[in-house]
C-alpha positions in Angstrom: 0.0 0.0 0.0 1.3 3.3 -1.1 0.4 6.8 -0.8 -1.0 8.4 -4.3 -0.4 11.6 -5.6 -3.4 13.4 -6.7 -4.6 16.8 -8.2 -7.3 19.0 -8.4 -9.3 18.9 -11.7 -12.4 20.4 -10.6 -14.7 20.3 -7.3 -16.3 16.9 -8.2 -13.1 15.1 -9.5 -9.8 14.0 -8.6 -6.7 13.1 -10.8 -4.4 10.7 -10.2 -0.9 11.5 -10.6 0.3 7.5 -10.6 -0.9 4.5 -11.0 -2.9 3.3 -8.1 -3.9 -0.2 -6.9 -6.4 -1.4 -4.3 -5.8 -0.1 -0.9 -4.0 2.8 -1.6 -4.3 5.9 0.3 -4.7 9.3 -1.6 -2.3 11.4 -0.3 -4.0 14.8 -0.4 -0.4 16.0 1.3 1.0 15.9 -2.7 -1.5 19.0 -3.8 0.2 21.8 -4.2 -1.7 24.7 -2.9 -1.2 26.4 -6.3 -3.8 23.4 -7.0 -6.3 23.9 -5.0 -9.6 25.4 -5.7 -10.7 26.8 -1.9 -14.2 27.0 -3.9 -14.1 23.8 -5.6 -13.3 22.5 -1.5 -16.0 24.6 -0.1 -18.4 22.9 -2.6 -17.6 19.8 -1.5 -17.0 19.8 2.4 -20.8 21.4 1.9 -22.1 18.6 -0.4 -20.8 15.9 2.0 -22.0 18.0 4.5 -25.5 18.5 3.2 -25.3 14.4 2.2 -24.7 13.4 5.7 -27.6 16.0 6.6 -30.0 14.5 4.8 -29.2 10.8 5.5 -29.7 12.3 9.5 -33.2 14.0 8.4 -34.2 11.0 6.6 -33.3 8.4 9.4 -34.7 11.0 12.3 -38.0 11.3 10.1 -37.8 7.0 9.5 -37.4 6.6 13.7 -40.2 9.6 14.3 -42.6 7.6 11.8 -42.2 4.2 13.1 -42.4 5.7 17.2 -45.1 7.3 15.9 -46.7 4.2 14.3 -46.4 2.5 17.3 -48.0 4.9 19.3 -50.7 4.6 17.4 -51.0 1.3 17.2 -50.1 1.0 21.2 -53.8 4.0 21.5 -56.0 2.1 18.7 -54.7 -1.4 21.1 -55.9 0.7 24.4 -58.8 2.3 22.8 -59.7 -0.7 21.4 -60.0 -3.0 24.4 -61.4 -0.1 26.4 -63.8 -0.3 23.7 -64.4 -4.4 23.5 -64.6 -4.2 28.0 -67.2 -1.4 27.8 -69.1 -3.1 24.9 -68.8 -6.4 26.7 -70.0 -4.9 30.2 -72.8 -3.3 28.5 -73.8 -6.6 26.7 -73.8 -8.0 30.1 -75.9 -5.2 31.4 -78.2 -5.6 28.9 -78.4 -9.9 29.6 -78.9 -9.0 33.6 -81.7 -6.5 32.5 -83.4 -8.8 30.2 -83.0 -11.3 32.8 -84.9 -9.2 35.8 -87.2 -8.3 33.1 -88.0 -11.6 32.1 -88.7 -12.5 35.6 -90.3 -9.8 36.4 -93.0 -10.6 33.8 -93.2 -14.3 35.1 -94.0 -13.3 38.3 -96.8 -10.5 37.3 -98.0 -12.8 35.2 -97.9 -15.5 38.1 -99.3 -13.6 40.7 -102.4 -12.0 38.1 -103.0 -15.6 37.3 -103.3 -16.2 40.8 -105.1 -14.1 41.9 -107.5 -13.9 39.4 -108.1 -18.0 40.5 -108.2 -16.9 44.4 -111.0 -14.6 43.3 -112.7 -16.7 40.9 -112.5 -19.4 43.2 -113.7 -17.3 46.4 -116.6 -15.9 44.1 -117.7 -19.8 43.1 -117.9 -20.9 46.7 -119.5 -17.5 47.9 -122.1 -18.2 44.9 -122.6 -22.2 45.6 -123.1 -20.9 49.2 -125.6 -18.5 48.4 -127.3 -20.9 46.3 -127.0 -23.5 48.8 -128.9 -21.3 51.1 -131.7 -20.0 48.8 -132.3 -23.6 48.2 -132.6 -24.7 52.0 -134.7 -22.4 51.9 -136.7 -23.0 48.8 -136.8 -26.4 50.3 -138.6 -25.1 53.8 -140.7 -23.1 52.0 -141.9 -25.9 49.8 -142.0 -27.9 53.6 -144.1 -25.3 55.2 -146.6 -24.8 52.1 -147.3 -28.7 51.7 -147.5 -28.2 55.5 -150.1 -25.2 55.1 -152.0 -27.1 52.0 -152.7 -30.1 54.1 -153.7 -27.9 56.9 -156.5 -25.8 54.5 -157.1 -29.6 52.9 -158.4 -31.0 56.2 -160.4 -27.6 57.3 -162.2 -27.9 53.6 -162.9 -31.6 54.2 -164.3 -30.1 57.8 -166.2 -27.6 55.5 -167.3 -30.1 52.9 -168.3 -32.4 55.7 -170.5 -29.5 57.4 -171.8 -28.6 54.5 -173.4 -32.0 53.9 -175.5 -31.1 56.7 -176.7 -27.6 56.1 -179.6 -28.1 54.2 -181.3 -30.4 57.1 -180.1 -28.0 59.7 -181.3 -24.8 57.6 -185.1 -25.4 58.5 -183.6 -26.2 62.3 -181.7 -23.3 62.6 -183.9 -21.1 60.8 -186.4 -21.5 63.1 -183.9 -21.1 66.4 -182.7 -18.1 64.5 -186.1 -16.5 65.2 -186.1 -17.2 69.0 -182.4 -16.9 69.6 -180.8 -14.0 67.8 -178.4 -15.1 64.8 -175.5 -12.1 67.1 -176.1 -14.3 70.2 -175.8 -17.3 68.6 -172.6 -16.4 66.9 -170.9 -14.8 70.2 -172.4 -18.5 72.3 -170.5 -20.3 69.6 -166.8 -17.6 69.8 -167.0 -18.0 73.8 -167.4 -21.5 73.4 -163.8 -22.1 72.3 -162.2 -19.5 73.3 -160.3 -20.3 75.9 -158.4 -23.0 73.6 -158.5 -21.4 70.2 -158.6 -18.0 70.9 -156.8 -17.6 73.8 -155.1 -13.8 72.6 -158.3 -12.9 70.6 -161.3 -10.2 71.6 -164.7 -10.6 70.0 -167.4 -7.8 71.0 -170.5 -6.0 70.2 -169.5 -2.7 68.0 -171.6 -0.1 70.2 -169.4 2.9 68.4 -171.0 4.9 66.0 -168.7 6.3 63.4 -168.0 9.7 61.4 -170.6 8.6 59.0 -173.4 7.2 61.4 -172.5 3.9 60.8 -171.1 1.0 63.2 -171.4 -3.1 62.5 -172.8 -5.4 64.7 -168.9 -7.1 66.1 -165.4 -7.0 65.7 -162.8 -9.8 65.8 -159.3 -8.6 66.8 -156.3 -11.2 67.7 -152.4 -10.0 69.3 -149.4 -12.5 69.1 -147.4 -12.7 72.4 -145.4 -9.5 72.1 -149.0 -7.4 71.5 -148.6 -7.3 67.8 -152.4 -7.3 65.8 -152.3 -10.5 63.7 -156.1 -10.8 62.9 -159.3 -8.0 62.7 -162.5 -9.1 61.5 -165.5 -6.4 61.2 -168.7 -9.3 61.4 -172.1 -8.1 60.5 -175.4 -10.4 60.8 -178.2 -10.5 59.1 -181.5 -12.6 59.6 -184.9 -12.6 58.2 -187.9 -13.8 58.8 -190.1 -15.8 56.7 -193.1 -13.6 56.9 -191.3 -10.6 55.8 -192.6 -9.1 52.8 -190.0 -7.6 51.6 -187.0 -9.8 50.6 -183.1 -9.0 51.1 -180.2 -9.6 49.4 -176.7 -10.9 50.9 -175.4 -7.8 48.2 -177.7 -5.7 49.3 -175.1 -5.0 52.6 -171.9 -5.2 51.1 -171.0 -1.8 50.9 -172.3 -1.1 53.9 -170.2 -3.7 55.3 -166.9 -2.5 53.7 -167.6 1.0 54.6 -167.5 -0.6 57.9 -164.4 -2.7 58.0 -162.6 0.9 56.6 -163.9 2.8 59.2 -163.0 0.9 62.2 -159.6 -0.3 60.1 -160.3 -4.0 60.2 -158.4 -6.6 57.5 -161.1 -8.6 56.7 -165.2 -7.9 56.2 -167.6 -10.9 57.2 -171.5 -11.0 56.6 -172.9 -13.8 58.4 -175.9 -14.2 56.8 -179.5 -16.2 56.8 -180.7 -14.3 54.0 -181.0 -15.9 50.2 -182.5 -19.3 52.0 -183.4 -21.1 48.8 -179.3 -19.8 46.9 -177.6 -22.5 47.5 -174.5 -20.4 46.2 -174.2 -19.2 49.4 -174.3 -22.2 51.7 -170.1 -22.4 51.1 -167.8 -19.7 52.0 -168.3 -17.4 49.6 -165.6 -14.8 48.3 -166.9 -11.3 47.3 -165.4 -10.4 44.7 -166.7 -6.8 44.5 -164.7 -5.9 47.7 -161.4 -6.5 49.1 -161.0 -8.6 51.9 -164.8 -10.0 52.1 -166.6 -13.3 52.6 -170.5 -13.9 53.0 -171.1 -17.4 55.6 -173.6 -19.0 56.8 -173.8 -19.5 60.8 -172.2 -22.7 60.8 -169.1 -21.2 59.1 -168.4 -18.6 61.9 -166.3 -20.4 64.1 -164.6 -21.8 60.1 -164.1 -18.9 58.9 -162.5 -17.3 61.8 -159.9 -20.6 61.8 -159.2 -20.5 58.1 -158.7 -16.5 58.2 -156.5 -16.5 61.5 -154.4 -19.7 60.0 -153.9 -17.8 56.5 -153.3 -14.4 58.3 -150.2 -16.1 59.7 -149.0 -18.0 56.8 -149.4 -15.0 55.2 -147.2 -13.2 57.7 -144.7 -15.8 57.9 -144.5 -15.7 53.9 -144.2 -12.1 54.0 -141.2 -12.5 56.8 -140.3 -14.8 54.2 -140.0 -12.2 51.9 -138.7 -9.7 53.7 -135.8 -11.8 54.5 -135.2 -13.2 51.3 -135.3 -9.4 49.3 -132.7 -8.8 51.9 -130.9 -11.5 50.8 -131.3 -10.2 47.4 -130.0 -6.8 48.5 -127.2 -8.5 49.9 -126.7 -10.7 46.7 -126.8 -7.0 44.3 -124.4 -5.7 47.2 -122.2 -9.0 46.7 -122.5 -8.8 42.9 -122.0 -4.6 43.2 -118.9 -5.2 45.3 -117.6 -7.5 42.6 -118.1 -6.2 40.2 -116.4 -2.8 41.6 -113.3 -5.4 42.3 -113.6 -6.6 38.9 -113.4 -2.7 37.5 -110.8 -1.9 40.5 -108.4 -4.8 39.3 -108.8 -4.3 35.5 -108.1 -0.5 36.3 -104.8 -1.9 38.3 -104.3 -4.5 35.5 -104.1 -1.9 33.0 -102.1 0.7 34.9 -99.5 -1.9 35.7 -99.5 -3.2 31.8 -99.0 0.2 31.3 -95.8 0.9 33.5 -94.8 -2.5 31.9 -94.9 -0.9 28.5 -92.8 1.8 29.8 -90.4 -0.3 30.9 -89.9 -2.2 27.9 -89.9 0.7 25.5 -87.1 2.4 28.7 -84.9 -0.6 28.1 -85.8 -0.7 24.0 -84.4 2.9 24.7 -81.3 2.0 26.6 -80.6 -1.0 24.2 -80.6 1.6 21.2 -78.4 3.8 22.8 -75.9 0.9 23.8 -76.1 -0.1 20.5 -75.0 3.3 18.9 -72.3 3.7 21.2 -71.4 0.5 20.0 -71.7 2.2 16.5 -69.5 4.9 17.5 -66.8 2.4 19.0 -66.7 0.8 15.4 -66.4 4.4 13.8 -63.8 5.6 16.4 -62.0 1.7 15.2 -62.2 3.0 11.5 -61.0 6.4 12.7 -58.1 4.8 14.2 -57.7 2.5 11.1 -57.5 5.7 8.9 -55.4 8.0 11.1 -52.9 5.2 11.4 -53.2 4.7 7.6 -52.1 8.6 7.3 -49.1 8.3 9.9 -48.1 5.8 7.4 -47.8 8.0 4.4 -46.0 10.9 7.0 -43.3 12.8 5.2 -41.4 15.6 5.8 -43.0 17.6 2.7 -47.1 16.7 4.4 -45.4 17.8 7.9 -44.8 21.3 6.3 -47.1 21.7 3.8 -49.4 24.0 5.8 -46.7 25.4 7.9 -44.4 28.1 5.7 -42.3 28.9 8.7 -41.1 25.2 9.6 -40.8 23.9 5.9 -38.2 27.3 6.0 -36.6 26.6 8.6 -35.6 23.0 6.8 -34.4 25.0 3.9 -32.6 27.3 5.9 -30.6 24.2 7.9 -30.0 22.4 4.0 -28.2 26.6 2.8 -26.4 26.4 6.1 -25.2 22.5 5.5 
């Protein structure tokens, strides 16, 4: 190895002054100063200069890139995951509020179901109890009447039986009727049996003139134990004698008679009556139908009639307690059904508020669930963000970095004069 001698041909070239091989070292010492271009060296101390300068720029701008690149990639890792844990926690929001949801549902429907049994059960058994009543005492009533028809069935045989009779006792009686007073005979026959069949009944001569100027000839009243008027019977009698040349009618005192029973407020009107010997229309108990509450006898149906009018009188009563109780019952019943029914109105009303605060809540959580799911949206924008911006720090030069900034693309320029 040998040092060469070189010159100066111009500031890009070099002459050698000898032959050279591989290894030798250009001796720059062998220039004569006469040969040197301080120019031609300037140019080229500067063009190394401004070489090595740009190999710096261009591996400071290659390390700023990929630290850059990696920063990025290090935030779109981070913001990722952050992303994937909050989507993940929301999903698993979302599963525990469809779960309570779910079982909320089961269990309103659950306990509506079951209730609605409870009540449909409870109304059944209050219903079949109800029933169960009305028919116990259907059933007595039905008990009481066959009761009350055999009863009236043996006082009509007792009728029929007297009745028989009456034509062979009419001459007989007839003719006591005109020594013993048909009033007497009638009061004989009350007293009789009083004390037995009568024993809270009063039967007297009416001695009290009315308003009108009119009285009858008795009156029947009867009391229960506790004073209360069961039975009141205005009786008026009326006997003729066969000489009597003008003939009455039984309907010729009718009106008289109900006038009467109004006027001294008796229930029931009675004529006990001789008259009409030959009609045998009136030798039963005969209803008038004309006036309320009347009956035209003959003598030997005084003590009948009292018994079949006394023995209705507190059927009659009974029914009507009967009655009274059972429209009671009925009031009770439309109370039942009234309350029910408010229930039924109360509890649909309850139904449909709570199905309404259930429709809320779904459409609250339909809500939420739309809003998870755009943030979920925005994550996967923000990812293609990332995916872009990271794209853009990939194409990063110096030229981009300064493109929009005149005083920093200068101040390069400046350095690569000064280089």
């Amino acid at each position: 190895m040998k040092k060469i001698k070189v010159s100066i041909q111009d500031e890009n070239t070099l002459v050698l002054l000898e032959d050279a091989s591989k290894g030798d070292i250009v001796d720059l010492g062998s220039i004569h100063e006469t040969d040197i271009d301080k120019t031609t060296i300037t140019n080229v101390v500067n063009s190394i200069k401004r070489d090595k300068f740009n190999e710096e720029l261009r591996k400071e701008t290659e390390r700023v890139e990929r630290e850059n690149e990696l920063k990025l990639k290090l935030k779109e890792q981070e913001f990722l995951d952050r992303a994937k844990q909050d989507i993940n926690e929301k999903e698993k929001q979302i599963a525990l509020l469809q779960s309570e949801l779910k079982n909320i549902v089961e269990k309103t429907e659950s306990s509506i179901k079951l209730k609605a049994i409870e009540e449909q059960q409870k109304i059944e058994k209050e219903h079949q109890e109800i029933i169960r009543q009305k028919d116990t005492e259907i059933t007595n009533i039905k008990h009481e009447k066959e009761l009350s028809e055999e009863k009236l069935k043996e006082q009509l045989k007792s009728s029929e039986t007297a009745l028989v009779s009456l034509k062979e006792m009419r001459t007989k009686m007839s003719t006591k009727m005109l020594w013993e007073s048909l009033e007497i005979h009638c009061e004989n026959e009350f007293n009789r049996i009083r004390a037995f069949a009568f024993p809270n009944a009063q039967f007297w001569k009416d001695n009290t003139v009315s308003g009108t100027g009119s009285k009858g000839d008795y009156i029947y009243r009867e009391y229960d134990e506790d004073g209360n008027e069961i039975l009141s019977i205005m009786f008026e009698m009326k006997n003729e004698d066969d000489t009597t040349a003008t003939k009455k009618k039984n309907k010729d005192f009718f009106k008289e008679l109900d006038k009467d029973r109004h006027e001294k407020v008796c229930e029931y009107a009675v004529l006990v009556s001789l008259l009409e010997k030959d009609n045998e229309y009136y030798d039963d108990i005969v209803t008038v139908h004309e006036y309320d509450s009347m009956y035209a006898i003959r003598p030997q149906h005084f003590i009948t009639i009292i018994g079949f009018l006394r023995q209705a009188n507190i059927k009659s009563q009974h029914l009507r307690h009967e009655i009274h109780v059972l429209k009671n019952q009925n009031i009770d019943v439309t109370n039942f059904e009234a309350n029910m029914n408010a229930f039924k109105d109360a509890f649909s009303r309850n139904y449909e508020l709570a199905s309404s605060q259930f429709s809320k809540a779904i459409e609250e959580i339909d809500k939420t669930i739309d809003h998870l799911n755009k943030v979920k949206e925005n994550l996967l924008k923000s990812d293609n963000n990332l995916r872009l911006a990271n794209n853009k720090a990939t194409d990063l030069t110096i030229k981009r970095l300064t493109a929009n900034s005149p005083s920093v693309a200068k101040a390069f320029e400046d350095g690569e004069k000064n280089y």
